[in-house]
Legacy VTK file of the C-alpha trace (Angstrom):
# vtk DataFile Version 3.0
C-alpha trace
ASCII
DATASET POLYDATA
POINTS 156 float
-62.479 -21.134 -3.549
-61.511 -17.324 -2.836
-63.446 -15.183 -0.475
-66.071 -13.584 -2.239
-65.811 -9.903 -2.117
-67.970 -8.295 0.694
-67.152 -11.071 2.709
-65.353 -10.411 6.271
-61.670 -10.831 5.784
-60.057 -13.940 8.268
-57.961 -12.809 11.166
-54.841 -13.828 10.976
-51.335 -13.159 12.306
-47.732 -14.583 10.582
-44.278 -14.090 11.042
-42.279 -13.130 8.022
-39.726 -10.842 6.869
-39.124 -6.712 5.720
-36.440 -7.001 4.129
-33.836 -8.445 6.541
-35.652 -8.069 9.468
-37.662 -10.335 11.471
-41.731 -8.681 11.767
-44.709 -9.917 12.864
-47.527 -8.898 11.262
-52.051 -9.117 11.842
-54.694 -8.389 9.808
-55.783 -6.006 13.106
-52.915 -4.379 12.310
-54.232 -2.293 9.340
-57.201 -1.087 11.053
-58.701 1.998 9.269
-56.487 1.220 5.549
-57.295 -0.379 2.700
-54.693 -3.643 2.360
-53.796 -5.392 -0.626
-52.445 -9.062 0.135
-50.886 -10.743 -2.745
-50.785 -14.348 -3.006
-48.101 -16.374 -4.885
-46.450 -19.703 -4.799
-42.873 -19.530 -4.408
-40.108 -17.386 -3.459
-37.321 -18.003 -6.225
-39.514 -18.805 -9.023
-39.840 -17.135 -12.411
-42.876 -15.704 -12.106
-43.188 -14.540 -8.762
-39.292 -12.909 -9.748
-41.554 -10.493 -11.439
-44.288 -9.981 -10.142
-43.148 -9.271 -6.434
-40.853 -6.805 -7.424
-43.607 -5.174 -10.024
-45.584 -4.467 -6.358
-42.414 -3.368 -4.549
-41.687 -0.539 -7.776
-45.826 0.234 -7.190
-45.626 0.159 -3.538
-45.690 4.156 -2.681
-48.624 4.243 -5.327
-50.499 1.899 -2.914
-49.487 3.877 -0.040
-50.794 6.707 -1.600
-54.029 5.307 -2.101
-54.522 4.970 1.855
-53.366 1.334 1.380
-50.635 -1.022 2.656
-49.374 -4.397 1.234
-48.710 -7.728 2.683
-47.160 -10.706 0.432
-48.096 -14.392 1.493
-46.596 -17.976 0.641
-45.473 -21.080 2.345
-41.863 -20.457 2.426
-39.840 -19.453 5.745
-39.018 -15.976 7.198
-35.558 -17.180 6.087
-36.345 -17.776 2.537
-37.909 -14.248 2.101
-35.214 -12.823 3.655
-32.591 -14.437 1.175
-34.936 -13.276 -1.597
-35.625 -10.407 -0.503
-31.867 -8.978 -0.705
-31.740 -11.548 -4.500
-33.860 -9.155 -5.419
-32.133 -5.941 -4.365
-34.712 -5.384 -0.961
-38.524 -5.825 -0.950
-40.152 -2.528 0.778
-42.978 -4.997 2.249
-43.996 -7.622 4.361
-43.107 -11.256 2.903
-45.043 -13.266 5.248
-44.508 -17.060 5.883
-47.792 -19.307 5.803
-45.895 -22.861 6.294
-48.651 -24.931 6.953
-50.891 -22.878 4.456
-53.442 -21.780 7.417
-53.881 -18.695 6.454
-53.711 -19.576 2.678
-56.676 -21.996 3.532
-59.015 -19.538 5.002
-58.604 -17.148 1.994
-59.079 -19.734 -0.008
-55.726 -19.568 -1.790
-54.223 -22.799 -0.690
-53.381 -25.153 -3.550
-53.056 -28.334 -0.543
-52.426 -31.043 -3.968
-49.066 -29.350 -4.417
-48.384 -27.748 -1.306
-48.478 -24.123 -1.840
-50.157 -21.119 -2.220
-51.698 -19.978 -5.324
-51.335 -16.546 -7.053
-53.759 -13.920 -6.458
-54.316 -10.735 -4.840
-57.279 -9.827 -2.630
-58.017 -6.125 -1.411
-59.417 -5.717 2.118
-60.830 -2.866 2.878
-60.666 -0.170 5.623
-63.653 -2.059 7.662
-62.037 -5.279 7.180
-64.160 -6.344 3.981
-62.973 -8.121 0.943
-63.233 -6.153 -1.481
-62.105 -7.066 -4.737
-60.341 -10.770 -5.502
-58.171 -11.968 -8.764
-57.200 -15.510 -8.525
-55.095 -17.111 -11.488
-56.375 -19.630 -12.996
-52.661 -21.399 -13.864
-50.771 -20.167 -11.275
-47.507 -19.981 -13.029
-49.028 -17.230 -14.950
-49.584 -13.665 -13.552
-52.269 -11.751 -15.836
-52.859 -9.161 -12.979
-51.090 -5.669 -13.490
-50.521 -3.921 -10.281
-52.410 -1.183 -12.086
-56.035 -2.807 -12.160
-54.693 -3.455 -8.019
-54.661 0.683 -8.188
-57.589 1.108 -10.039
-59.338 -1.087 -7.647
-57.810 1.132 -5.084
-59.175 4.322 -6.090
-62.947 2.902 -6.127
-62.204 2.345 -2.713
-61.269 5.936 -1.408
LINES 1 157
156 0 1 2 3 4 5 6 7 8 9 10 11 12 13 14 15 16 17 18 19 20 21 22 23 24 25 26 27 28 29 30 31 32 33 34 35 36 37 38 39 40 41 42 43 44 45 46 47 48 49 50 51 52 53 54 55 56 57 58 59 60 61 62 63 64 65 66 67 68 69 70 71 72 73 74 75 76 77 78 79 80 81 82 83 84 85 86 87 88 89 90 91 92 93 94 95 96 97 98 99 100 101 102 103 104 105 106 107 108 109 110 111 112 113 114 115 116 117 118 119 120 121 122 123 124 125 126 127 128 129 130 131 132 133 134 135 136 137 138 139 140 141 142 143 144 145 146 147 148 149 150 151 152 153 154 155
């Protein structure tokens, strides 16, 4: 089950991938923003093809909005980076959650099938969930970086 929103957001720290370089990134890190963390299962598959992208053409509009965004999943820094330049450069973090960890304490692990489910979760500036969209069938993405925005603006 997802954090509910109000909720304190988990600490957490993961190694990853912007764009072809190696980062490093914690939730500390965002300290006084707004972050929206999206959640989705793998790195090469139809779906995600889209949607990841979608964020990366949206991802000034989030800046915009006092924001930043992570991306989560249980494949390797070395996946996202090979994915990251598939899909012509991904302007954010594409962090690496192998043993699902941090997936788990979100509540976004799907442990039956060994990976992380599709969602997005906005922490706020004081480290606060606060709003949470988790797909019911994760192959599906019914979440429009848009209502992310709108959710965004309520915020500030």
């Amino acid at each position: 089950m997802a954090l509910e929103v109000g909720s304190d957001a988990p600490e957490f720290t993961l190694a990853g991938s912007l764009g072809q370089e190696d980062t490093e990134v914690s939730l500390k890190d965002f300290e006084g923003k707004n972050l929206v963390v999206v959640f989705y299962p793998l790195d090469f598959s139809p779906v995600c093809s889209v949607q990841i992208p979608d964020f990366n053409e949206k991802a000034d509009a989030i800046r915009a909005k006092n924001a930043e965004i992570i991306a989560i999943n249980r494949d390797s820094a070395f996946a996202h980076k090979a994915w990251s330049e598939h899909l012509g450069g991904v302007d954010f973090p594409l962090l690496a959650d192998m043993n699902l960890e941090v997936s788990k304490e979100f509540g976004m692990a799907l442990e039956e099938v060994g990976i992380t489910n599709r969602g997005v979760i906005v922490i706020d500036k004081n480290g606060k969930v606060a709003f949470s969209h988790v797909e019911d069938a994760p192959p599906y993405n019914t979440l429009a970086v848009t209502a992310v925005l709108d959710e965004l603006d309520r915020l500030n």
